[in-house]
N, C-alpha and C positions, 0 to 999 in steps of 0.2 A: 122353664128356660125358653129362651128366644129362641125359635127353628135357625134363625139367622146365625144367632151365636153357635150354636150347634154345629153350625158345620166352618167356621171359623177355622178350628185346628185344622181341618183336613185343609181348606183351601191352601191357609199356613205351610202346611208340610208340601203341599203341590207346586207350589213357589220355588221352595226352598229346594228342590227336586230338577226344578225349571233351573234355577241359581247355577245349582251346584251342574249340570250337564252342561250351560253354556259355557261356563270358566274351564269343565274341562275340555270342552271341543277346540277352544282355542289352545290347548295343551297340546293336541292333537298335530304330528309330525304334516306337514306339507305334500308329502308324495307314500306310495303304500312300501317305498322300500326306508323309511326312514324309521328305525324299529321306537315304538310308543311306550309309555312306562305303562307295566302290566295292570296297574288300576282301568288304565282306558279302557283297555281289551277288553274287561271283565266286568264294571259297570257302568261304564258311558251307558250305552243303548239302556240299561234297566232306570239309571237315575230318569233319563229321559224320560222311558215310558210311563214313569211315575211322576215326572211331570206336567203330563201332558204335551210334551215337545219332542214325542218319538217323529223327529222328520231326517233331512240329508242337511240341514244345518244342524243339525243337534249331531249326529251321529256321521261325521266327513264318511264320503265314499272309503277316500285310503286308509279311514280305519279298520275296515267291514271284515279284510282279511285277516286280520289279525283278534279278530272280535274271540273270544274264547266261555264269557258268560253265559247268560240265560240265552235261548235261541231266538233271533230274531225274529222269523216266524210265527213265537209264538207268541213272542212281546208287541206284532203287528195288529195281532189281531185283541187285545183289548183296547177299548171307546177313545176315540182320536177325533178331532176337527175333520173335518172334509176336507178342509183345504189344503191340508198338512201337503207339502212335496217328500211325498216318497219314493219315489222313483227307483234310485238305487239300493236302498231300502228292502223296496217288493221284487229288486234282480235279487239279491243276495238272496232272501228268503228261498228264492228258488231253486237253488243250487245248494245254499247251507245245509242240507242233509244230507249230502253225495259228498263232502270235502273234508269231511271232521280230520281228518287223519294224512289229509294231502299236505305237501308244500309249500310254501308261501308264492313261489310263482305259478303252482296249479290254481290254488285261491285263488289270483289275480287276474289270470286269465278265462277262471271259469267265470267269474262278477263280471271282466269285461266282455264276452260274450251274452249272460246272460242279458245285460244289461240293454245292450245293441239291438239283441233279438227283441225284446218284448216293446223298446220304444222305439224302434229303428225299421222295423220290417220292410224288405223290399227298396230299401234305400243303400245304394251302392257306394261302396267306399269312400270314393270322389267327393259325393254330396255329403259326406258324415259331419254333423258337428263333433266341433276339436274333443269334448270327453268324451263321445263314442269311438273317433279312429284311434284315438291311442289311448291307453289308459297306464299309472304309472306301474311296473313291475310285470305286465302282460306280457304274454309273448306269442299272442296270436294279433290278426287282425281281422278283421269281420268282413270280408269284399261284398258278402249280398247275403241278405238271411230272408226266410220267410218260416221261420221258427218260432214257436211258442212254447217256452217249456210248463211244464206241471207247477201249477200252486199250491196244489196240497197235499204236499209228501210232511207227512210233519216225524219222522224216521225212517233210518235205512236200517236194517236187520240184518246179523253178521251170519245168523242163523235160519233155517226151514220152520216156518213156525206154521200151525196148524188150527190153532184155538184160541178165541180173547174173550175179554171181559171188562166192562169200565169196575172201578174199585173205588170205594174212599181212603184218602191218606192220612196219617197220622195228625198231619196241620189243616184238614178240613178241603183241601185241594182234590180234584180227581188225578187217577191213575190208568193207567192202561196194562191190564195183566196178560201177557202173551206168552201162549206154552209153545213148544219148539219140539220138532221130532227128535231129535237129541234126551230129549226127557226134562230138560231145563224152563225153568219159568220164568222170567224177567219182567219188570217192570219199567216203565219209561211215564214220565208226566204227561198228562196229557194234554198240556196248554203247550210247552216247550216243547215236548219230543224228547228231553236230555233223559238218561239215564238215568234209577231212583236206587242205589244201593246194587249190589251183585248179581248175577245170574243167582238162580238157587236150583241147583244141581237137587231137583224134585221128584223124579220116577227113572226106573229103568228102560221103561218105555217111552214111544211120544207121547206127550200128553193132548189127547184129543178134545178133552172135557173141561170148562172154566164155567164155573158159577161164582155170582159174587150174591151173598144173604146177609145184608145191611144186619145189625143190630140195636134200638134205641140205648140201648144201655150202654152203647162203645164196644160191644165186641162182636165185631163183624170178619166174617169168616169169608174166605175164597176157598173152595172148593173143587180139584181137580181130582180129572179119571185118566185113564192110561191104559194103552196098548198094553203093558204088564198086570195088567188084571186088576189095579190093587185105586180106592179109592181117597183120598185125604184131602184134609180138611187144616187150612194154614189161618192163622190169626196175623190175619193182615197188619193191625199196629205194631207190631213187635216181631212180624214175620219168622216168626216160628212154628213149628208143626205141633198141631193141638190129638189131630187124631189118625189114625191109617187103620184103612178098612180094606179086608181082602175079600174081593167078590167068592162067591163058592163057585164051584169046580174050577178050571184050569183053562183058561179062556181069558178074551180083553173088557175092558169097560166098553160098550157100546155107547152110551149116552147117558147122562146124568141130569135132575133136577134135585130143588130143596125150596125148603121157609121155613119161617121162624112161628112153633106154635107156643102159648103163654113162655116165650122168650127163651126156649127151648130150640134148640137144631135141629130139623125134619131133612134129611137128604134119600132120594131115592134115585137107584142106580138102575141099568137094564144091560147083563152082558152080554157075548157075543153068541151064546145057544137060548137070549131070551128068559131069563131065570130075572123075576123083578123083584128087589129085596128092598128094605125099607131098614133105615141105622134115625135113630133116635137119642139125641144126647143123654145118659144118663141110663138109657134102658137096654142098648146092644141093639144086633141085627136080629132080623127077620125077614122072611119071606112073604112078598105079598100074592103074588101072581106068577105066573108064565104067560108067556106069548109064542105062538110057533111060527114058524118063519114061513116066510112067502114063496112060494114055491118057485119063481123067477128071482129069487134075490137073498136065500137064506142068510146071510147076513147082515139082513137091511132091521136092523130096531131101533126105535129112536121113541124119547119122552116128552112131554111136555105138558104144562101145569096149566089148569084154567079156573075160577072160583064160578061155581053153580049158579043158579036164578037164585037158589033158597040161601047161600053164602057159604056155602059148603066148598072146602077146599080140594080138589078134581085132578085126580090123575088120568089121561091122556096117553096111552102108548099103543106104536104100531110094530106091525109083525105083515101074517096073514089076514088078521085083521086089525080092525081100528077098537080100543077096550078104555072102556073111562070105568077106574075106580075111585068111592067115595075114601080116600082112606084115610081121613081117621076114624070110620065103621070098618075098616079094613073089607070092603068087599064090593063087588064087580058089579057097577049097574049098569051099563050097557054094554054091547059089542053090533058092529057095523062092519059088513061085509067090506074090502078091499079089492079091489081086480088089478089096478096097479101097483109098484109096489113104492113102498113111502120111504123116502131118503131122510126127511128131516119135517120136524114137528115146529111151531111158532104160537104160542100164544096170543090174545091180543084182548083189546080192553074191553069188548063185549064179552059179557058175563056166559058161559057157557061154550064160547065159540073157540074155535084152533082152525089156522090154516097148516095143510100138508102139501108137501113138496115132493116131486114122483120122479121115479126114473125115465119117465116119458119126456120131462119137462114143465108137465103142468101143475098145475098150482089148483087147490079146491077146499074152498069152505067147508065145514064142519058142525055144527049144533054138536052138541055133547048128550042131548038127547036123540034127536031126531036124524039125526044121520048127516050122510053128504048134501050139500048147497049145490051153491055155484063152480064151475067150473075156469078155470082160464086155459085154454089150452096152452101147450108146450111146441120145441122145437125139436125134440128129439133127445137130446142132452139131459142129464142126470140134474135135479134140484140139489145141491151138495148145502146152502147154506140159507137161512131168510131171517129179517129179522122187520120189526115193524116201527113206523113213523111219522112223526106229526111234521105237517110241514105247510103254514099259513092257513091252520083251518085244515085242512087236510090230510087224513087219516093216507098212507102209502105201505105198502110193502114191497122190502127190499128184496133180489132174489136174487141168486147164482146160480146159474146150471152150467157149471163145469168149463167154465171158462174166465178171459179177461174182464169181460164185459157185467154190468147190476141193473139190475132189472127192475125198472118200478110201477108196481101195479097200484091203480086208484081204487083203494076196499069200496068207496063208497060207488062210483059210477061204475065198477066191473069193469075196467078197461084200462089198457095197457099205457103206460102215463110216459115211457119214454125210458132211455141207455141211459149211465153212466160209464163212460170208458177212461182211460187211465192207465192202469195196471200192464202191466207189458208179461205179463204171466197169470195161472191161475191163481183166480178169490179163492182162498179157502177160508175165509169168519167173519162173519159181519157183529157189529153190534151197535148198539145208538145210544148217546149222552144227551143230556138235558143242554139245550143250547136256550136262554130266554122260556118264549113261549112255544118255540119248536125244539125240533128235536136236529142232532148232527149224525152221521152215522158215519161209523168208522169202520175203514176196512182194512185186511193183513191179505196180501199173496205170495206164491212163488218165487217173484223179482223181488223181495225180502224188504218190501216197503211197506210202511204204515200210512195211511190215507184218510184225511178225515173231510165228509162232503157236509158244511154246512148248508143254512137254510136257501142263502143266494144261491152258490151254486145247481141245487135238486132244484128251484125254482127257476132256473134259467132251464134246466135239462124240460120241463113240464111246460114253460113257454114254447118250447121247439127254438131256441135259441140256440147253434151249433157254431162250435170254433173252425176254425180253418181245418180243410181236410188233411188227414194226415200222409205221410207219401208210402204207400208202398213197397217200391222199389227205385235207385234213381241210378243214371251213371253221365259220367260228365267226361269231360275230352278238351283238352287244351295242347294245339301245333302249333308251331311258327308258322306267323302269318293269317293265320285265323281267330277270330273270338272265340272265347270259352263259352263252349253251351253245355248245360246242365240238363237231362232229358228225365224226366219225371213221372210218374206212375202214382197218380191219387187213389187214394179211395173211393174215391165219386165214379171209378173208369174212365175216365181223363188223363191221356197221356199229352204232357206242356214239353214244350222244348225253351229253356230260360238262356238269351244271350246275358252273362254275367258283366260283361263290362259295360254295356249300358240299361241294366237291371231293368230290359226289357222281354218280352214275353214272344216269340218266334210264335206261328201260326200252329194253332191245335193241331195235332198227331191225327189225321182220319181214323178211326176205328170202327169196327162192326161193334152195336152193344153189346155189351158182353160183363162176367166180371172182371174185377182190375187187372191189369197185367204183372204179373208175377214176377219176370224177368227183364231186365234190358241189359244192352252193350253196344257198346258204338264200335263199327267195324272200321276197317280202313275201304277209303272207295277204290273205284276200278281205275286202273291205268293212271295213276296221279290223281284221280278225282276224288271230290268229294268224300267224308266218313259217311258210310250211313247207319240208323240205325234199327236195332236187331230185337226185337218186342216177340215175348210167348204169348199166341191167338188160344182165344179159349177152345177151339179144336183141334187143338197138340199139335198145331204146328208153327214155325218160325218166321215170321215174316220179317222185309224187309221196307224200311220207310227212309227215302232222301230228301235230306232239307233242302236240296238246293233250288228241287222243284215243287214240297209239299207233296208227294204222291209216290204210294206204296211199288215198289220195283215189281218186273217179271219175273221174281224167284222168289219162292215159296219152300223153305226144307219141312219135305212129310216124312212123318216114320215112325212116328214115335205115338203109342195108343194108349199114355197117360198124359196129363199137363206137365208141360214143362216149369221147375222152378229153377232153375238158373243157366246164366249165358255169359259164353268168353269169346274176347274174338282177338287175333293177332296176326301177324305177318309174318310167313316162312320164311328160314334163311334163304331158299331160292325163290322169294318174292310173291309168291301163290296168298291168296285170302282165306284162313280157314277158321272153322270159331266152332266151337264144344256146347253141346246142350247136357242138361240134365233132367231127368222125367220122374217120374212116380210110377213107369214103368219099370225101375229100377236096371237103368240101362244107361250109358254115356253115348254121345254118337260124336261124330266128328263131321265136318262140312267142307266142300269146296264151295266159297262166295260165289265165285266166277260160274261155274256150271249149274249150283243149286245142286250137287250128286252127293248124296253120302260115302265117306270114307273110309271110316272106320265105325265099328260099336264094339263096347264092352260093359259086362253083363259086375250089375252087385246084388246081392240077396236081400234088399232093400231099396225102397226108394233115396234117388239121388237129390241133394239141397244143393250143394255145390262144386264150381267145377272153376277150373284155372288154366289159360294158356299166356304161354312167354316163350321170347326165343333173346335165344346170349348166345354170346361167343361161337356161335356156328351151328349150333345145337335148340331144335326146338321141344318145349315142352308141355305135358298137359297134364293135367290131372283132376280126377272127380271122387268127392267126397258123400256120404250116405250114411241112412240112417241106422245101418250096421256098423257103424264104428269104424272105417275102415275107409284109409286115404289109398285112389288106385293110379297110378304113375305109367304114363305113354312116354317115350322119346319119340320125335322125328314122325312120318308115317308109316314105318315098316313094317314089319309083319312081328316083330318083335314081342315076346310075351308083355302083359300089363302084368308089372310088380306090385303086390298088396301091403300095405303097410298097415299093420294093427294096432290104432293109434292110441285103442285106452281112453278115451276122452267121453265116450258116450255118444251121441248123434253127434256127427261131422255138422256143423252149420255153414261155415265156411274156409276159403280156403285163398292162398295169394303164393302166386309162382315169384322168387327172387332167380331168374336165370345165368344173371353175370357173375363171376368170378369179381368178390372181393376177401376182406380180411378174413369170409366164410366162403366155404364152398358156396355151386348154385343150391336152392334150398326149396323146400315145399313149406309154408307157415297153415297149421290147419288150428280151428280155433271148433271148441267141441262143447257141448252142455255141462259138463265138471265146469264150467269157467278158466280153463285151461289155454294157452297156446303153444302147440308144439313145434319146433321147428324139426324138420327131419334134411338129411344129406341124398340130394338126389344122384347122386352115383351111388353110393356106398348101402343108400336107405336106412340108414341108422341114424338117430336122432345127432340134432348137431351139440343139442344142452339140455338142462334138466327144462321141464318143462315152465313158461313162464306165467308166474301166479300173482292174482291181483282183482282179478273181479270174483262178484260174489256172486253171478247169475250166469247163464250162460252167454258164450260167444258167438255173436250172430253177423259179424262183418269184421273183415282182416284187409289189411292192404299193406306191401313192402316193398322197396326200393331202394337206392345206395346212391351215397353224395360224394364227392370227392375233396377230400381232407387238405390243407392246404399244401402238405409234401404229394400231394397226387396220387394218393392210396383211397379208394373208395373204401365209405365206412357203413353199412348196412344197417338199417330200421325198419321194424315193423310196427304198424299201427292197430289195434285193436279196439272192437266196440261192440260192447255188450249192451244187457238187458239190464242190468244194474245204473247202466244212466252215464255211462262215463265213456269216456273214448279216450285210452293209454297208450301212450306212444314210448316204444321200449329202444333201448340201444340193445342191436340184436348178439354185438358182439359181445358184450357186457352181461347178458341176460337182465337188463336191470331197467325201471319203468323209470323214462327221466321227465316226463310230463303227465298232468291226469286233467282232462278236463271234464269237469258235471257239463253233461246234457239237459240233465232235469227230465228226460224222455228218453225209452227205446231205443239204439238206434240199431238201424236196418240194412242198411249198404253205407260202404263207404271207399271213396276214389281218392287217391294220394297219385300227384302229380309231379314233378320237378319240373319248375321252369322257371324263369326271370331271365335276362339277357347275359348272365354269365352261370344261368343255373344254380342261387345262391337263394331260392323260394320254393317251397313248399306248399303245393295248394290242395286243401284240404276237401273232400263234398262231401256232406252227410246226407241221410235221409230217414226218415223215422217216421212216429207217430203223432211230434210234434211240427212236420213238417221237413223243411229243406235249410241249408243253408250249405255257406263256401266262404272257408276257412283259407287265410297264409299265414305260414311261419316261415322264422328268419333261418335259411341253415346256419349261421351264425349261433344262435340263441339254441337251436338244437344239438349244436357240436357244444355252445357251450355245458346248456346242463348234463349232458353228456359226462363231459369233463371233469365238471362239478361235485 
């Protein structure tokens, strides 16, 4: 047959794919509040992408929110024209894992933000073209962004997951098997990210352990171990449990491998006292070995599989020392001294060789014979996870040491190739899919996202290609009469002061070098002057910087003999300047602006992250939260005991004084690691509601305020934003979350404002890992979903 003819049908069907998405885009409702017939929602974007015409004519923006099929994301990323406009397209994708479950006007407003931010940067409202200032059913508006959210979240995780594995599925497609400390296994696609069938309610334990052992013959097994000691073995096609194996004595799985010998199941386990047994389809358990534990680290064993110069298939495990057995001779041919102790084992495609990963942080080659190689030194940090990578010709290993941050080492040149950053929590599991002729690697952390770094992006990280720096810390300040400035804390140690209304850039913050600044707060200035602002020096103390001359004041507050991480500043009902730090010396302290004297201190049995000052109704307030759990409450400056409130939440992160008398008392809002926000009664001290539940990561920036209803009754909201990527905004009296917006990134502080000419705007400032931006909404649109 003719190659030509051959591919005929396909072109055929790509047509006809092309056909049928254009007829229905014209189907497609005019505005995103006009509800679409549920076919749109569901195959628009897929017919597209199978016709080659996944662009923003094929797929209208106003449909995006209501999109309910295959996932964007993952439909973007198969073989498109280059010239395709995607635009709103690669917004949604950004956010489309953060919204699955939100509203149609969170949808709308998280796309029209996205959207702003990634083509709009640094362009102020005024200048916006007409489909970034408004977009239909939104109900923010984007005044200045210099924000980039995350592209490759391809899942958000309801669950703590712990351990992955790529898998084959049932139709020939890859899967992603992710075990969860909960004990549950799930699966999600790995092109999509959607979900593949149920949780599977898998061990009593977490499951630490995921092996996936391909089969030629169609029965391929996945493989999990468990905190509960016990090991099994699932038949992925049909996802059912084939086998369960209980480690001997009474201990956890430490670490697991397998292969398949003449078509036969090989898995070998290593528990938690070190006991290496070996399970054989058809033949039972056995014991192969022991390992004794390192004497810095007894329960550090980990395995891994390497095939010999001769083809022999190599067992690998560490303890005290490093032990390679031949086993199917079932017995020990080498052992190699240790001095460090080894977290995690990695394989790699030279025949004999394993890299190990150290509690130190380093990283060091192996022979299977011959002992230790090369070395990479570490930074101190635990190796918790590594896996290996091809990437343009180029052999990489991934690495974790116990943080946000992946680590990539050049096997070949011996040197350190460059970060991948991302994750707004700890890595815990890497692994890598066939991508082409490279490889992708995907990663799971703490902030319960799924992450996948194709070949572009690790190939930008090894060029030294870097995105915009991320912010810090930021706090921002809008009076009558004044421009709103935005004051900013990069990563680079760069503190920017941003005038927002002509999305201009104020003259760099003098600083000593130093690292980033940790804190800020904009004070009130002296005697009707000027705000200035309030920055933690990397020698624990407070300094003070005024814009109106560019140059740091003659008041310095000392006191404090840890780093300060956070800062409030407010005005006394009798007119006095005073503002609250927080230290790592586990201490609150109190300020006079005006003298530079200390005022007050009070002591927590931890270090302090946050701290809060407001004054209402005649009465001033403060309060400092720590990483003892535990919100501590000042009135006024008198001598008056500090009241403890035992909030339950886990590490205080932040916290936001409501001082005025509305439909709530005045109130303390503290937001806590649980993903928790509490509100508590600050006369009474006892909560005002049950607690407010909605993020799935912790709570790292709170802000509250009260608007006045149109019968003249102020109505109270609190803002919240976490690590999970979203920033929810709750009706405080209601307990109830009446907007959700995706970030797509971290966020890190956040300032809620009220202002417009009759007080009828709400102005938003984030700050994060993706950067800055400043947010309005209509109190209109707030009172109404409220309402709603």
């Amino acid at each position: 047959m003719n190659p030509d003819e051959a591919e005929r049908p396909a072109d055929a069907e790509r047509r006809t794919h092309a056909v049928i998405a254009a007829a229905l885009a014209r189907l497609a409702g005019a505005g995103a509040m006009t509800t679409p017939h549920p076919y749109l929602t569901r195959y628009l974007a897929q017919h597209a992408a199978l016709g080659g015409v996944l662009d923003d004519g094929h797929v209208p923006p106003a449909l995006l929110p209501w999109s309910t099929g295959d996932g964007v994301r993952g439909l973007l990323r198969l073989p498109h024209p280059r010239h395709a406009d995607r635009r709103w397209l690669t917004a949604w994708s950004a956010v489309e894992p953060y919204v699955q479950e939100a509203d149609l006007p969170s949808r709308c407003s998280s796309l029209h933000f996205a959207y702003t931010a990634l083509w709009h940067a640094g362009i102020g409202h005024a200048d916006l073209p007409p489909e970034a200032a408004a977009f239909p059913g939104s109900r923010v508006r984007v005044l200045w962004s210099q924000w980039t959210p995350a592209s490759n979240v391809l899942a958000t995780l309801r669950h703590k997951s712990g351990s992955l594995a790529v898998i084959s599925g049932a139709d020939g497609g890859q899967r992603l098997a992710i075990g969860g400390e909960s004990g549950a296994i799930e699966l999600i696609d790995a092109l999509t990210g959607s979900a593949v069938g149920d949780r599977v309610p898998a061990h009593d334990g977490a499951v630490r352990n995921l092996l996936f052992v391909p089969d030629s013959a169609g029965a391929d097994a996945l493989v999990s171990g468990s905190t509960d000691g016990t090991v099994r073995v699932w038949d992925t096609a049909e996802g059912t449990l084939v086998s369960h194996e209980r480690l001997p004595g009474n201990t956890w799985t430490a670490d697991l491998t397998g292969y398949r010998k003449d078509g036969g199941l090989v898995v070998v386990a290593v528990d938690g006292e070190g006991a290496v047994t070996e399970w054989r389809q058809g033949s039972g358990q056995r014991r192969l070995g022991d390992m004794s534990a390192h004497p810095r680290e007894p329960a550090a064993f980990t395995l891994a599989l390497t095939t010999g110069v001769d083809g022999r298939q190599l067992l690998v495990g560490a303890g005290a020392t490093l032990k390679v057995w031949d086993i199917e001779g079932h017995r020990l041919l080498h052992e190699h001294a240790v001095d460090t102790p080894i977290r995690t084992l990695a394989g790699t495609a030279v025949p004999g060789r394993v890299i190990s990963g150290h509690s130190d942080g380093s990283i060091r080659v192996w022979d299977a014979e011959a002992g230790a190689g090369v070395t990479f030194p570490g930074q101190g940090d635990p190796v918790t996870s590594m896996a290996m990578l091809r990437v343009d010709g180029v052999d990489l290993l991934a690495a974790v040491t116990s943080g946000s941050s992946i680590d990539l080492w050049d096997i070949g040149s011996e040197q350190w190739a460059g970060r991948l950053d991302g994750h707004a929590d700890t890595v815990t599991a890497l692994c890598t899919m066939p991508d082409g002729d490279s490889s992708r690697l995907v990663s799971i952390a703490w902030d319960s996202t799924v992450r996948f770094w194709d070949a572009h992006m690790v190939g930008r990280t090894l060029a030294g290609s870097l995105s915009a720096p991320g912010a810090v810390t930021a706090a921002f300040i809008e009076e009558p009469g004044t421009a709103a400035r935005l004051a900013v804390s990069y990563a680079t140690s760069q503190v920017q002061v941003w005038d927002i209304g002509s999305a201009t850039s104020v003259e760099p913050v003098s600083i000593y070098p130093e690292p980033p600044v940790r804190a800020l707060a904009w004070a009130p200035g002296a005697a009707g002057g000027n705000e200035v602002l309030l920055w933690a020096a990397a020698d624990h103390s407070v300094r003070m910087w005024d814009p109106a001359n560019g140059h740091l004041t003659d008041k310095t507050l000392t006191g404090h003999a840890q780093p300060v991480r956070a800062l409030a500043a407010c005005p006394t009902g009798d007119g006095r300047r005073v503002a609250v730090s927080g230290s790592d010396d586990c201490t609150a302290r109190m300020w006079d602006l005006d003298t530079g004297r200390q005022l007050r201190q009070w002591r927590h049995f931890h270090s302090v992250r946050a701290v809060a000052a407001a004054t209402g109704d005649g009465r001033d307030w403060f309060a400092s939260g720590s990483t003892d759990g535990t919100v501590r409450i000042r009135q006024g400056r008198d001598e008056a005991p500090v009241r403890v409130l035992p909030c339950r939440q886990g590490v205080i992160n932040a916290l936001a004084l409501n001082a005025s008398q509305s439909s709530l008392p005045p109130y303390v809002a503290s937001g806590g690691d649980d993903g928790t926000v509490g509100l508590w009664n600050l006369v009474t001290h006892e909560p005002v509601c049950d607690p407010l539940r909605g993020h799935s990561d912790a709570v790292d920036a709170l802000a509250t305020w009260s608007v006045h209803r149109d019968d003249g009754a102020p109505r109270p909201y609190v803002a919240s934003a976490g690590r999970d990527g979203t920033i929810r905004f709750w009706d405080a009296c209601a307990s109830r979350c009446v907007l959700q917006l995706a970030t797509g990134s971290r966020v890190r502080t956040l300032s809620v404002q009220v202002s417009g000419r009759d007080h009828r705007q709400i102005v938003v400032a984030v700050g994060g890992e993706a950067g800055v931006a400043v947010l309005a909404l209509s109190v209109n649109d707030l009172e109404g979903l409220a309402d709603g």
